[in-house]
C-alpha positions, 0 to 999 in steps of 0.5 A, spaced: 385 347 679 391 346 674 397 346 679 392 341 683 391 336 678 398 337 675 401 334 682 396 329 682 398 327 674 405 327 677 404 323 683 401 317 680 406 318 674 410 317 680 406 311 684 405 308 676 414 308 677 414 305 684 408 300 681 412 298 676 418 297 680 415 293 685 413 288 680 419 287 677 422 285 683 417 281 684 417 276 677 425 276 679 424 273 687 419 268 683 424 266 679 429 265 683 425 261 688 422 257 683 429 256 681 431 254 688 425 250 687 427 245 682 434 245 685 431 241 690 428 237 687 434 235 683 435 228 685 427 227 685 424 222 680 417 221 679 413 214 677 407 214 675 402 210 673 405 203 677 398 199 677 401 195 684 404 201 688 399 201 693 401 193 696 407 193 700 413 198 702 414 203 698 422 203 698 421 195 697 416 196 691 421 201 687 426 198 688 424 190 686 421 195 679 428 198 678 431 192 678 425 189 674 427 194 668 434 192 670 437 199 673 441 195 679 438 200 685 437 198 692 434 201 697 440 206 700 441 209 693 434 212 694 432 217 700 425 216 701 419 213 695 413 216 698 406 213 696 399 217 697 393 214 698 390 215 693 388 209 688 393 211 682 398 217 685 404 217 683 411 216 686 416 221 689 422 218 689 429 222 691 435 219 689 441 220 693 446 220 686 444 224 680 447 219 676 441 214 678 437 219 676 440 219 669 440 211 669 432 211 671 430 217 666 433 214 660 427 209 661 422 214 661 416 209 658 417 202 660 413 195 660 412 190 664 409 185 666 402 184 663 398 190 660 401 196 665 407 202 662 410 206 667 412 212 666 418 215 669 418 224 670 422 229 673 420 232 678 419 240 677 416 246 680 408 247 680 411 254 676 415 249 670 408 244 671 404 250 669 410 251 663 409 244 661 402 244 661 401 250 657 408 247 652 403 240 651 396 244 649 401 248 644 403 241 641 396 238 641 394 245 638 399 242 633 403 249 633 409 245 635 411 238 634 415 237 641 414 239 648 418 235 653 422 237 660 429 236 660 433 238 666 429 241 669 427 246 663 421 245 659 423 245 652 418 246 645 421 244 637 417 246 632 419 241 627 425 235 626 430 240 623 428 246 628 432 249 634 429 247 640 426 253 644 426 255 652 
């Protein structure tokens, strides 16, 4: 009985060995997916919170509100700018150059006419907005002072004077 329970104990040392094996595997495939993920989502931009976005082309809408900001853009620096029909959803915008993106995201909190602010966010994996949303909570908890993406990353700074952390 001990020599058949010994080969059991081995063998599940063994399978707990492949367990483990195949799991690391597997985080490693789902960063590297997520990582080709955000890659494509590069030159996307997000605007939320437009109070007029479902008037009118899209394409129209985004570029008459960058050039209200002042970011000179025209419909052919942009791929596409999808609305969905729900009533307040956001707008995906996919830039053609990376250096609009950068012009456009500096005006992350902007004012309009009237009442409304609009909001410009990286577009990020569901994986980095799982990340972000825990970072948020975080901050709310008042355990951190900051939590913002940047790149593509989200980041979380406990104070002015610490080092931001990945």
């Amino acid at each position: 009985m001990t020599s058949e329970y010994r080969a059991m104990k081995k063998q599940l040392v063994e399978q707990n060995k492949e367990l483990l094996s195949a799991n690391a595997r597997i985080k490693t495939l789902e960063e590297k997916f997520d990582s080709l993920g955000q890659e494509i989502r590069e030159k996307n931009i997000v605007l939320m919170n437009d109070p007029a976005q479902n008037q009118g082309n899209s394409k129209e809408l985004v570029t008459n509100i960058f050039n209200g900001l002042g970011v000179e853009i025209s419909d052919i620096d942009f791929e596409s700018a999808r609305i969905t029909n729900n009533i307040n959803a956001p707008i995906l915008i996919k830039l053609r150059k990376i250096e609009k993106e950068i012009g456009c995201l500096k005006m992350r909190h902007c004012g309009l006419a009237g009442d409304s602010v609009i909001y410009f966010i990286e577009d990020i994996t569901h994986y980095k907005q799982m990340l972000h949303s825990k970072a948020r909570q975080l901050k709310k908890e008042n355990r951190f002072k900051y939590a913002w993406v940047k790149d593509g990353n989200v980041y979380l700074r406990k104070n002015d004077d610490a080092r931001q952390i990945q």
